[in-house]
N, C-alpha and C positions, 0 to 999 in steps of 0.2 A: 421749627421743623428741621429734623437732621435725617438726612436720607428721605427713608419713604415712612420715617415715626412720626407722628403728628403729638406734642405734649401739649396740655391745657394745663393755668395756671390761674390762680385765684388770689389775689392779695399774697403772691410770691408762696402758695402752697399749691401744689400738683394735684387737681380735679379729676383728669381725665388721662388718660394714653391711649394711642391707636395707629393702629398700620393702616398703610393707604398705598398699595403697587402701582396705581396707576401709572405716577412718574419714577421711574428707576434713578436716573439722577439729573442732573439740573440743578439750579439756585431755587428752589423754591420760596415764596413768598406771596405779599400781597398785595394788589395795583388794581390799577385801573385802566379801560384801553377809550383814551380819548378820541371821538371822530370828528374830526372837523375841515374835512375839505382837504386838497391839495396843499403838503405841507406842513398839515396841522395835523393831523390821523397820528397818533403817536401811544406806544404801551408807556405807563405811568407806575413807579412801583416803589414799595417800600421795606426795610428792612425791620423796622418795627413801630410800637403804636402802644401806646396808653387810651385807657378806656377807663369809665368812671364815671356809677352812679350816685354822686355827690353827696354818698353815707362815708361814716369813719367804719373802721372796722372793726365785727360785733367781739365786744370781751364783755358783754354784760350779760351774768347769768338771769334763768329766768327767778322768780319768788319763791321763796320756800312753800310746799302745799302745805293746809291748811285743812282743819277737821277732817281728821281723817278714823274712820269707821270700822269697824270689823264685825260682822253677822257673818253667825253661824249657821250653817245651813243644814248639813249634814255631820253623820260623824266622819266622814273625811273630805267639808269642806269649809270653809270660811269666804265669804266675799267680803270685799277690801272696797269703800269708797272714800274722794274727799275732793275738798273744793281745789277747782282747779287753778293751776298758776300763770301767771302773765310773763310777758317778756317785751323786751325793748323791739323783737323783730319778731318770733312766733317761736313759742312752745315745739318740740317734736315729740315728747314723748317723758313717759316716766317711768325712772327705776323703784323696781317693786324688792323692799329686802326685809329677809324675814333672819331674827337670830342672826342680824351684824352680815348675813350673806345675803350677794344679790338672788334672788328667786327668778327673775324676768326682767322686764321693759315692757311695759301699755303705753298705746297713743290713746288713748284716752284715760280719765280722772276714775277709774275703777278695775278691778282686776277680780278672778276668782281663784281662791286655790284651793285646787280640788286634789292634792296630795296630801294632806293633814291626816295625821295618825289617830285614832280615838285616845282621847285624855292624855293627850301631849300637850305643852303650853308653849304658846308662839308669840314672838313680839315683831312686830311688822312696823316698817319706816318706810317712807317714797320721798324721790329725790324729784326733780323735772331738770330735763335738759334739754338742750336748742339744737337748732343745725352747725352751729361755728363752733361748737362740741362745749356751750360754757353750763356746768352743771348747777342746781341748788346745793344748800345745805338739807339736810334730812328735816322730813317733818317730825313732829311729835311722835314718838312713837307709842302705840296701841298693844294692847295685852288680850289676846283670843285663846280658846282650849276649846277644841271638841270634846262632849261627852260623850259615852259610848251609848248608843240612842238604842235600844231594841230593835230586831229587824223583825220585820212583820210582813214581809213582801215575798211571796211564793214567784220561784222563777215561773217562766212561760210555760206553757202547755206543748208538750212534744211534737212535733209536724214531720207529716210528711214519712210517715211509718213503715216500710216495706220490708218483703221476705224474696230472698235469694239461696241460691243452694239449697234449693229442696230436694231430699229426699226420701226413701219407705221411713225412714226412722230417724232427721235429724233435719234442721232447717238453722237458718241465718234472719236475725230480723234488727232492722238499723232503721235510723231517723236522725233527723237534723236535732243538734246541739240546742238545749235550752237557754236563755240568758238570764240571768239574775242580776238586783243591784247590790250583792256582793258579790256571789260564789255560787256554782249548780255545786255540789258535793257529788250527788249520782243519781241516778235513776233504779224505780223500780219495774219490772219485766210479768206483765200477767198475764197465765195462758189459762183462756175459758172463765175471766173473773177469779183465780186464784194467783198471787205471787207464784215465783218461780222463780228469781232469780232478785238481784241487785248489781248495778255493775256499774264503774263510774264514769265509762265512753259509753258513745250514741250506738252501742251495738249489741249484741247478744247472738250466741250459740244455744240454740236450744236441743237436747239431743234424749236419747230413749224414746221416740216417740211411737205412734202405731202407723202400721202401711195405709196406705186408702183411707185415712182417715181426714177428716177437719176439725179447726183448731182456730180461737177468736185469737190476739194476740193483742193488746193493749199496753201505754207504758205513762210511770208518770214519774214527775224530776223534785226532787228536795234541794233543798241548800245547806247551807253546814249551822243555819239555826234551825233545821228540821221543819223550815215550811215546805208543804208541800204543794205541787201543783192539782190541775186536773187529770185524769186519763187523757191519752190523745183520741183520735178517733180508732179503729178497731183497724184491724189488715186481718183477712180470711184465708186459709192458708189449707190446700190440702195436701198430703205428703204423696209421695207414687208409689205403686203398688210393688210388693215385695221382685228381687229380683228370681228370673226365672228362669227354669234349664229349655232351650225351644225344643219343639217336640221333634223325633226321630224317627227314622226305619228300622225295625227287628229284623223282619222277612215276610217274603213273598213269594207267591206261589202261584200256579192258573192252572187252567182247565177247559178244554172245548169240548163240544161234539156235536156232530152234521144233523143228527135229529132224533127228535125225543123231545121229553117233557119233561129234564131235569138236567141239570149241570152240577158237578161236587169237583171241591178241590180240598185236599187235606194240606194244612200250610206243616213246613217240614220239621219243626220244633214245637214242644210244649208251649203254649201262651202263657203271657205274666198276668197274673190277676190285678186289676187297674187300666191295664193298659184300653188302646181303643184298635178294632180290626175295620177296615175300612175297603167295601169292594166293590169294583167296578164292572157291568155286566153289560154285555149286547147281546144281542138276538133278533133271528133271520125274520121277526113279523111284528105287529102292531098291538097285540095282547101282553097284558100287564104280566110282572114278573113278582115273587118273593118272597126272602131268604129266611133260613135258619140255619142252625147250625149247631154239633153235636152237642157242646154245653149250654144250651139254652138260654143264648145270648140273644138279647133284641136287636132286630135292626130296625135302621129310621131311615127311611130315606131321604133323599135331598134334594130338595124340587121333587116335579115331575119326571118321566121317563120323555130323555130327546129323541125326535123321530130327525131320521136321516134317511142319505140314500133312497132305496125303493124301497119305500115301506119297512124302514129297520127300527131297531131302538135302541137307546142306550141308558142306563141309569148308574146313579152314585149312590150305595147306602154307608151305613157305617154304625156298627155296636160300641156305644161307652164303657167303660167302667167293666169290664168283661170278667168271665170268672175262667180261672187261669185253666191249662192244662190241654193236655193233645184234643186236636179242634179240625175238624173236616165243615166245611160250609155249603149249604147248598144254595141252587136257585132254579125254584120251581116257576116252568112257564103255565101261565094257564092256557095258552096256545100252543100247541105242540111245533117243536124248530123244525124246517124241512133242508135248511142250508148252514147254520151252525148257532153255538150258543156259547157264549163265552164266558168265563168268571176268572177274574185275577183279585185274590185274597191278601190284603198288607196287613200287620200289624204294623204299629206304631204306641211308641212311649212319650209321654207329658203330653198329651193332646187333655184340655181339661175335660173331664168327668162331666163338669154344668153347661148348658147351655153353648155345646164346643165349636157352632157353628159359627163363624161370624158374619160374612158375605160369602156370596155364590154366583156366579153367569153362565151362559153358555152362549151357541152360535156354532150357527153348520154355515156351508160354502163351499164356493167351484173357485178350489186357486190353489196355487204352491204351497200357502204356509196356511197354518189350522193358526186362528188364535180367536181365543172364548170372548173378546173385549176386556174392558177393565173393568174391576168394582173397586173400591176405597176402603180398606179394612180401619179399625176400630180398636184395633188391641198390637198393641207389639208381640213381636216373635210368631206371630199367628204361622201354620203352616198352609202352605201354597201346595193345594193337590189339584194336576190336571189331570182329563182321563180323555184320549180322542182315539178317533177313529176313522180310517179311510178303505176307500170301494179300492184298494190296491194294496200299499204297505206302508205306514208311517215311517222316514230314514231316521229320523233326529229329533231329538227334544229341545225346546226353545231356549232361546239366550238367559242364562240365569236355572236353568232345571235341571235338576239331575233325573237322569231317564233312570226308570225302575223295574218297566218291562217291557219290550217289544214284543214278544213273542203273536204270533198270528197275525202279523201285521196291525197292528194296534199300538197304543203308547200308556203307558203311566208314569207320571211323575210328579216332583214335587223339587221345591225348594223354601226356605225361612225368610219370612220378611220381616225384618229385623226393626224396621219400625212403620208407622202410621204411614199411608200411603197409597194411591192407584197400582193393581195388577191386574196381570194378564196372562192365561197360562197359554204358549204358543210351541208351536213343533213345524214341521216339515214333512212333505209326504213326497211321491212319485206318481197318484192319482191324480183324479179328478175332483170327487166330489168327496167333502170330508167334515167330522163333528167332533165338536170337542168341549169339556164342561170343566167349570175352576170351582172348587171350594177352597174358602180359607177358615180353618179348625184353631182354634183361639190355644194359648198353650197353658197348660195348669197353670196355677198360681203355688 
């Protein structure tokens, strides 16, 4: 012990070294603390000490090994056995050497090498050595060669197959690496039961594809002796639908009058032929309303007619697919108005042609703000048209809408909801009692 280093020492060769802080300095050593009474209580200590387990010390190597083996297992492997060797104290181990180099060391009488070249030739020898480091001489040494065996074993079947980055026309589809007991070389890529690609990572670009369309997507893995596996399981994949312009305002235009049996409003420019006119109408009674218009455009209407106020009405229609050209609209009451009747005519561009309705609500009320509730549209870019109305004047249009008309105290508007989602078409008024109605109009494709 010098300082606070503690060395260990075995038949005068050095075992062990280590620190030990406890004691910073001092004589360190080893004793004993005798108790014996007044007097006799005394620390007992020594400077050093021989110790000895009544062996000489080991220089006798262990036996040369004996029959020793080599089986070929594969074409790049050989296992190595042989009898094993004795020793005057114990065996620890044996050196494995192939072509005059050592390869390893096994603690036990066998080894495999599993690095062998096909139709290489190998000459292997094994030594045994002890703990006090005294080695054998080499056993007999043995003559092995791998042949090149045929490979007949198809890698794994592909797992775990998924599609990311979908789009109207091109998608992403990956899976987990196959294993093989040589090589995966690559894989092939089939979409709907036909190849389509080759590629030698777990991935694939598939691209030209069609919008809204579905697609099987299976894959299956080779090796570089062209075995091939199975398909994996399938991944269903459909792409999304082309992208699209949301639909917009051309122009608008309205129309009243205190009484009568008919309301026209001429909107101020020639209409586009395609487009969609969309209008919204009150009037002072409870009898049905409806429209036409100088090109001989259909209207539909949307829902029913809301009743509000004392005895009032309100309705949404709207013409598809219109045929172009200067356009006056009417809206014939079958009850004649004795307090007013109202028509505000939009056009609008990309509202689709089929089916352009998606959801619709309404909802009347005594309060500050008008709002129709929410419905959950179905389509992106869908357009958001409210239509209300109060026993006073609408000020504003709600958070997110562009106002489109006030005139008469009344509101139209609209805004694009850009994707999937709960709305709500809302405004503000200065009355009391007030109605108001949301469609969302789905946008071409």
């Amino acid at each position: 012990m010098i300082g606070n280093v503690i060395t260990v020492y075995l038949n005068g060769a050095q075992i062990a070294q280590v620190s030990d802080s406890t004691f910073a300095t001092g004589n360190p050593g080893m004793g004993f603390y005798l108790a014996g009474g007044t007097g006799v209580s005394s620390d007992f200590g020594f400077t050093s000490y021989m110790a000895s387990d009544g062996l000489t010390t080991d220089t006798t190597p262990p036996s040369i090994p004996t029959n020793l083996s080599a089986n070929v297992v594969s074409s790049s492997e050989i296992d190595l056995s042989w009898t094993a060797s004795t020793d005057n104290v114990a065996v620890t181990g044996y050196q494995v050497l192939r072509n005059n180099t050592q390869l390893a060391t096994s603690p036990n009488a066998s080894f495999s090498d599993k690095t062998a070249v096909p139709g290489v030739q190998y000459t292997y020898a094994v030594a045994a050595f002890d703990a006090a480091g005294n080695t054998s001489g080499q056993s007999a040494p043995v003559i092995a060669e791998t042949s090149a065996v045929p490979d007949i074993t198809p890698p794994s079947i592909p797992a775990n197959l998924q599609a990311s980055a979908v789009t109207s026309t091109s998608l992403t589809v990956a899976w987990s690496a196959s294993v093989d007991n040589v090589a995966v070389a690559g894989y092939r890529v089939f979409r709907n039961g036909a190849q389509v690609a080759s590629t030698t990572g777990p991935k694939y670009a598939d691209t030209g594809l069609v919008a809204t369309t579905t697609y099987s997507y299976t894959v299956e893995a080779y090796d570089t002796s062209n075995n091939v596996s199975a398909q994996s399981q399938p991944v269903i994949v459909t792409t999304t639908s082309t992208a699209v312009t949301p639909p917009s305002l051309v122009q608008v235009n309205n129309n009243q009058i205190s009484s009568g049996t008919s309301t026209s409003v001429t909107l101020n420019t020639p209409t586009v032929a395609g487009n969609t006119i969309v209008v919204y109408v009150i009037w002072s009674n409870t009898g049905s309303v409806a429209l036409t218009d100088s090109r001989g455009n259909t209207f539909v209407s949307v829902g029913g007619a809301m009743s509000w106020g004392s005895g009032y009405n309100a309705q949404i229609f709207y013409a598809p697919n219109i045929v172009g050209g200067a356009d006056t609209v009417t809206a014939a009451f079958r009850t004649a108005v004795s307090s007013f009747g109202v028509v505000y005519a939009h056009e609008y561009t990309g509202i689709s042609a089929v089916n352009p309705v998606d959801v619709t609500t309404s909802a009347t009320g005594a309060s500050a703000q008008l709002n129709s509730g929410t419905a959950t549209t179905t389509s992106a870019n869908d357009l958001i048209f409210g239509a209300g109305v109060s026993d006073n004047a609408v000020t504003a249009a709600g958070s997110g809408f562009a106002s489109r008309d006030l005139a008469y105290g009344n509101i139209t508007e609209d805004r694009i909801a850009g994707s999937v989602g709960s709305y709500a078409a809302t405004a503000t008024h200065n009355g009391s009692i007030w109605g108001i109605q949301m469609v969302a109009f789905r946008a071409a494709q």
